[in-house]
C-alpha positions as CSV (number, residue, x, y, z in Angstrom):
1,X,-12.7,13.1,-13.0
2,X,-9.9,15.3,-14.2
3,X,-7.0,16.1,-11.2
4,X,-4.2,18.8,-11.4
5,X,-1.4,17.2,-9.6
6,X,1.8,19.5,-8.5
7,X,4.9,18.0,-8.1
8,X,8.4,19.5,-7.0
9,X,11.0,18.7,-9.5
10,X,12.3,15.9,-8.0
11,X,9.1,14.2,-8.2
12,X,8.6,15.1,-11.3
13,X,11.8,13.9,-12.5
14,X,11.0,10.4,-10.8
15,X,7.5,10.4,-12.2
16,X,9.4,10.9,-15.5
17,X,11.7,8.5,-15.2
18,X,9.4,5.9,-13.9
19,X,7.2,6.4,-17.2
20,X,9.9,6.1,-19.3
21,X,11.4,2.9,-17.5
22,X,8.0,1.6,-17.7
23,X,7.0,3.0,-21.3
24,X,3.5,4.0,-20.0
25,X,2.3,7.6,-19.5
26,X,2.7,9.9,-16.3
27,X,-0.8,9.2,-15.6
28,X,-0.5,5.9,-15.8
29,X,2.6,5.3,-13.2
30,X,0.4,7.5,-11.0
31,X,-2.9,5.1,-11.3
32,X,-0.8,2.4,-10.8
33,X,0.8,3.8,-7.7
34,X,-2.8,4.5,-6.0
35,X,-3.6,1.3,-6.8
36,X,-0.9,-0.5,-5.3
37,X,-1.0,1.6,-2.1
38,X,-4.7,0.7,-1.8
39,X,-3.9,-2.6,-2.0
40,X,-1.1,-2.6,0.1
41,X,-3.3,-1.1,2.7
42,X,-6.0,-3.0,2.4
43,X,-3.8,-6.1,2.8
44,X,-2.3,-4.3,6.4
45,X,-6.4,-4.1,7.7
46,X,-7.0,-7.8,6.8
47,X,-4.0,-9.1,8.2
48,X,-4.5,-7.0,11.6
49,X,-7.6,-8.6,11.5
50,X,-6.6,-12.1,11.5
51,X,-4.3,-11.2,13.8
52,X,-7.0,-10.0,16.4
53,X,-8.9,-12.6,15.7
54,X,-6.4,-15.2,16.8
55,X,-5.4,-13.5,20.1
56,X,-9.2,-13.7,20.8
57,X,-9.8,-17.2,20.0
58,X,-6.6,-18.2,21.3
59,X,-5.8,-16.2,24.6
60,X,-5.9,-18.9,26.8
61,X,-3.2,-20.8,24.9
62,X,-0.8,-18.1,24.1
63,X,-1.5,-17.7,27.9
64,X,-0.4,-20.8,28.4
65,X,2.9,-21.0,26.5
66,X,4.3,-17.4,27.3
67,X,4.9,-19.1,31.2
């Protein structure tokens, strides 16, 4: 699907700068950015999740060694 994206100049001039730091194409940089922030938040949700799940399982010791 084809996407018009509009930057200020000072993204643009980082989306240039990143391509050419990266030799890859504007579009590519931004694919790659999505990607990683996807990721990245996907990582957050599982990792809350663990989290919960251990103060569930474990309440009763956590309990125990916060007196």
């Amino acid at each position: 699907m084809a996407m018009n994206l509009r930057l200020d100049a000072a993204h643009e001039e980082l989306l240039d700068a990143l391509a050419a730091q990266e030799r890859r194409t504007k579009t590519e940089v931004v694919k790659l950015a999505i990607e990683e922030r996807a990721a990245k938040a996907d990582k957050s949700a599982r990792t809350r999740a663990i989290f919960e799940r251990i103060v569930q399982e474990d309440a009763d010791l956590l309990e125990a060694l916060s007196k």
